[in-house]
N, C-alpha and C positions, 0 to 999 in steps of 0.2 A: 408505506415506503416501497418505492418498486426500483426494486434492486436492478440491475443489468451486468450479466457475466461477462468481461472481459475475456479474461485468463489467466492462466494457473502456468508455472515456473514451468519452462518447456523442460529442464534439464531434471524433474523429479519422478517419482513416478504417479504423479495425480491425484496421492490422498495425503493428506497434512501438511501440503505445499503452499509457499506465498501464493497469494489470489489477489488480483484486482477485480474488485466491480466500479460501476460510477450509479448513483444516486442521482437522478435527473431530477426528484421533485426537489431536493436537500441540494442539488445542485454542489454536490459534492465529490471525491473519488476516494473509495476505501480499498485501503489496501492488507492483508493478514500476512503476517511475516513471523519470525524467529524474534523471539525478545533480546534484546539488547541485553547483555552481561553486562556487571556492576561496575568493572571499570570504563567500559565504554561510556554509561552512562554519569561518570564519572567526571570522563574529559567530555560530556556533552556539554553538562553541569557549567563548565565553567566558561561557557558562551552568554550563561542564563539557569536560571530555576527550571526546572519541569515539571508544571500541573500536576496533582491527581487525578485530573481527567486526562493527561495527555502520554503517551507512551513514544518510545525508543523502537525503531522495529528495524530489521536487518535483511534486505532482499538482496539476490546475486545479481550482480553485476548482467547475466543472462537473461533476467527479466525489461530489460531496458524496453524493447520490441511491444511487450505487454504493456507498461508502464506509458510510452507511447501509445498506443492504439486507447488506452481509459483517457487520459490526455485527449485525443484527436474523438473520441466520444464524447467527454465535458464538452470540447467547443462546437463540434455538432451533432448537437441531441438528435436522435433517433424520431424519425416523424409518425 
């Protein structure tokens, strides 16, 4: 799997902070965040069930920029 670093929450201070990468061969974008609290996951719940493979994850609003540029990565993979 060959990961590729986006970036990491501009507003923390760089260790245990949401992270994006994108997955070019998975053709995927992963994101690491703050786990959702029980009630959240609560009123997620009731949109739908959520997987044991799948998780709740909570990034700031300030990652949007990041989130964007993994985004604009997925659609143009790195040559």
């Amino acid at each position: 799997m060959g990961l590729r670093f986006i970036g990491k929450d501009p507003g923390t201070d760089g260790a245990n902070c949401p992270t994006a990468w994108v997955d070019e061969d998975a053709q995927e974008i992963l994101i690491q965040g703050w786990k959702a609290e029980e009630a959240t996951l609560a009123e997620c719940r009731e949109t739908g069930p959520i997987p044991d493979t799948e998780a709740v994850i909570r990034v700031p609003f300030r990652m949007a920029d990041v989130i964007r540029k993994a985004c604009d990565a997925a659609e143009r993979p790195a040559v």
